[in-house]
C-alpha positions in Angstrom: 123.8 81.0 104.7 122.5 79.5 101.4 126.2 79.4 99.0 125.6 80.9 95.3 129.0 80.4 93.5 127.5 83.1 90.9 126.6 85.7 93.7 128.1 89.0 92.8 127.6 91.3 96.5 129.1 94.4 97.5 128.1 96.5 100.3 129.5 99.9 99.9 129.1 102.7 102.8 128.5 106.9 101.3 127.4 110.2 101.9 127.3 111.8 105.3 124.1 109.7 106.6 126.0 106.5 107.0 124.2 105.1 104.0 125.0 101.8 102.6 124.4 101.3 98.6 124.7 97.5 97.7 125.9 96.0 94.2 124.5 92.7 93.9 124.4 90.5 90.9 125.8 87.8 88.5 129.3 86.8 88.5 128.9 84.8 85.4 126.7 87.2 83.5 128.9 90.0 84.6 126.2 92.2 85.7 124.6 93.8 88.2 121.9 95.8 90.1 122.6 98.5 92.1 121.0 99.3 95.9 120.3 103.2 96.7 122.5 104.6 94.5 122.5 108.3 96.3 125.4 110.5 96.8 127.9 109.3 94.7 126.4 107.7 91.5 130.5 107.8 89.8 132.2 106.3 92.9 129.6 102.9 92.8 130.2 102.8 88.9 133.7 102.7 89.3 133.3 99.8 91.8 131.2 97.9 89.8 134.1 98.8 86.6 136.8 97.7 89.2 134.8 94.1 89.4 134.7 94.0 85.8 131.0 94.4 86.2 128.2 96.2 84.3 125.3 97.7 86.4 122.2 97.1 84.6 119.9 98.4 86.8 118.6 99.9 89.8 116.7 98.8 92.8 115.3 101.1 95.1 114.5 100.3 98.6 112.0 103.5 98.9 111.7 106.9 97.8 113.7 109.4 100.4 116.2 111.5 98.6 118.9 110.0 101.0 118.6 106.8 99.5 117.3 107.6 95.8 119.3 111.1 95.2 116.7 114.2 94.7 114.8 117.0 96.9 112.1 116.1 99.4 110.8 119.0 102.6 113.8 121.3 101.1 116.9 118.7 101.8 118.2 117.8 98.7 120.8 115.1 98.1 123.1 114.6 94.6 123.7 111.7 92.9 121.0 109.0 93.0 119.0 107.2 90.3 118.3 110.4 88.0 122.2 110.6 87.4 122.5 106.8 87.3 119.9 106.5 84.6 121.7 109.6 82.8 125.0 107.3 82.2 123.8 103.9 82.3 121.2 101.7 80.5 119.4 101.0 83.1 115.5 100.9 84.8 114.2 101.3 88.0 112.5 98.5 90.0 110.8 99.9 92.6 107.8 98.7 93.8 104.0 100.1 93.0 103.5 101.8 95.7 106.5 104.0 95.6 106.5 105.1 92.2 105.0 108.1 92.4 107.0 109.6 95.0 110.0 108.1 93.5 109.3 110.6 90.3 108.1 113.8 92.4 111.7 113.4 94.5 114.1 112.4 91.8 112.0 113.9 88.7 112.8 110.5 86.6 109.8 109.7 84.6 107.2 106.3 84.3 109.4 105.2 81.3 112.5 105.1 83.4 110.7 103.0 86.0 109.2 99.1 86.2 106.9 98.8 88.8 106.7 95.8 91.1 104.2 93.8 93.2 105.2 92.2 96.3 106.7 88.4 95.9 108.2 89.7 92.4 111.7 88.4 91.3 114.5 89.9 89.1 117.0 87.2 88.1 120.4 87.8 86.7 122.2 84.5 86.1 121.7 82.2 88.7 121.1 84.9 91.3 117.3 85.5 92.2 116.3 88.9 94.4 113.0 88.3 96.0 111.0 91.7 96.1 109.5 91.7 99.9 107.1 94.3 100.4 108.0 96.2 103.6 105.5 99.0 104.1 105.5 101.1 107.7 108.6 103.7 106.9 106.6 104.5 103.7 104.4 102.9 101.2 105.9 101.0 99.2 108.8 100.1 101.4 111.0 96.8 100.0 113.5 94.8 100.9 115.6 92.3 98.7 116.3 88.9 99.7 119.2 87.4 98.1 120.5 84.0 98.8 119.8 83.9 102.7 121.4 87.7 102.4 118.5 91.1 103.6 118.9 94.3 102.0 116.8 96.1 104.4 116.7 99.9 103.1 115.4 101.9 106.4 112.8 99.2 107.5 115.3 97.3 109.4 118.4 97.9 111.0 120.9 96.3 113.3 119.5 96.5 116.8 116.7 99.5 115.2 114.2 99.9 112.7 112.9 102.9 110.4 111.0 105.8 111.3 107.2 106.0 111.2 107.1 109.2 112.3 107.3 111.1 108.5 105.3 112.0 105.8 103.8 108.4 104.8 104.5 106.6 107.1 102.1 104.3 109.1 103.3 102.3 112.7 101.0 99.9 112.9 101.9 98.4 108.9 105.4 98.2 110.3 104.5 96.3 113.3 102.8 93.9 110.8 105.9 94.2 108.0 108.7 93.4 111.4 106.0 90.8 113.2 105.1 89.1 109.8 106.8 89.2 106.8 110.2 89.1 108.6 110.1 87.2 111.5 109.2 84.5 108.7 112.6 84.7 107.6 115.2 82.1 108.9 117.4 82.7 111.3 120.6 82.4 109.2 119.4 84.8 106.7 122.2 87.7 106.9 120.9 91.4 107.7 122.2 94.1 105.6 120.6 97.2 106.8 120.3 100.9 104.6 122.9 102.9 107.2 125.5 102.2 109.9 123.4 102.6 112.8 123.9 100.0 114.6 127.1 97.7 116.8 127.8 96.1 113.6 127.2 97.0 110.1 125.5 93.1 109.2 124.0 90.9 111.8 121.9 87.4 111.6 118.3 87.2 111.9 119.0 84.9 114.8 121.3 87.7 116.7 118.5 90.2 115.7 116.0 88.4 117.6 117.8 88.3 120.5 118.9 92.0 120.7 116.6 94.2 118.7 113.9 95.3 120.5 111.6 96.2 117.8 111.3 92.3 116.6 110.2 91.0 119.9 106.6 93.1 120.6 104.2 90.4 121.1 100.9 92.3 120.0 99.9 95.4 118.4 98.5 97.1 121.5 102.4 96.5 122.9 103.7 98.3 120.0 101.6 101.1 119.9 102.1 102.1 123.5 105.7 102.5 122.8 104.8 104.7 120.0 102.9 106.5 122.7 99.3 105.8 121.2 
């Protein structure tokens, strides 16, 4: 794993879906982004005040209440980036393709947000998060790659991936997001997925390869019989 003196990472398990919010950021700078902040927008401010740390932002994996706070197909879920927003100074990064379900769930407006492309970068100090576009669960899907560490969101989890069976979501783009744009990734690059699903709550790209079955279809004809296509 790539060493960052001035990397500032939390992982931080909430709510009753075995969600994981992250806190990542600058040491130095004294800031930081935070992951998913749904269910309990006061208990990830106090760990980022606890740090002696100022959250100065907020990056969203993808728009499902569980992860972003808000209502979606009548479950609603508190907290998330519409309170965050409410008591910090802070925008949204999320990427284009998410935005507008990101306001129709959470009801935060284009003001609040700054849309991303794919291969953008936020850098606080002399931390850099890459912006991967990960479409397949939904849209505008994205993980964050931070100094050889994944924040996967619901594309990929230890020994599992996300759904593709909801209102967005398209199998065949995350065949292509798991085949591509991660198995490009090295193999000491740290996975850090969106919930506790799996044998262990982080896990190597190397280990992943090995053990989780959705990394190792071969073609897209494989992939979509399992999907029972």
């Amino acid at each position: 794993m790539t060493v960052n003196d001035d990397l500032y990472f939390r992982q931080i398990p909430l709510g009753p879906m075995q969600n994981f919010a992250y806190l990542v950021g600058s040491r130095r700078a004294r800031q930081c982004l935070v992951v998913d902040p749904a269910w309990d927008t006061d208990s990830l401010l106090e760990a980022a005040r606890l740090d002696d740390m100022t959250i100065a932002g907020a990056l969203v994996t993808h728009y499902h209440p569980d992860h972003v706070g808000g209502a979606m197909m009548g479950f609603q879920v508190p907290g998330g980036v519409a309170e965050l927003i409410g008591k910090v100074d802070a925008k949204i990064h999320v990427n284009k393709h998410e935005a507008d379900g990101l306001i129709k769930v959470t009801g935060v407006s284009e003001n609040d947000l700054v849309r991303h492309d794919g291969g953008d970068a936020i850098e606080i100090g002399d931390v850099k998060i890459e912006l991967l576009h990960t479409p397949g669960h939904t849209p505008g899907s994205q993980c964050f790659l931070v100094h050889s560490r994944l924040v996967a969101g619901d594309t990929l989890f230890v020994n599992g991936c996300g759904r593709v069976d909801l209102p967005g979501s398209d199998p065949d783009a995350m065949y292509r997001t798991l085949t591509g744009t991660l198995s490009n990734l090295d193999d000491d690059v740290v996975l850090y997925p969106g919930h506790d699903y799996g044998p262990t709550q982080i896990s190597t790209m190397a280990e992943q390869r090995r053990s989780n079955v959705y990394l190792r279809f071969r073609t897209l004809e494989d992939w979509q019989r399992l999907r029972g296509r």
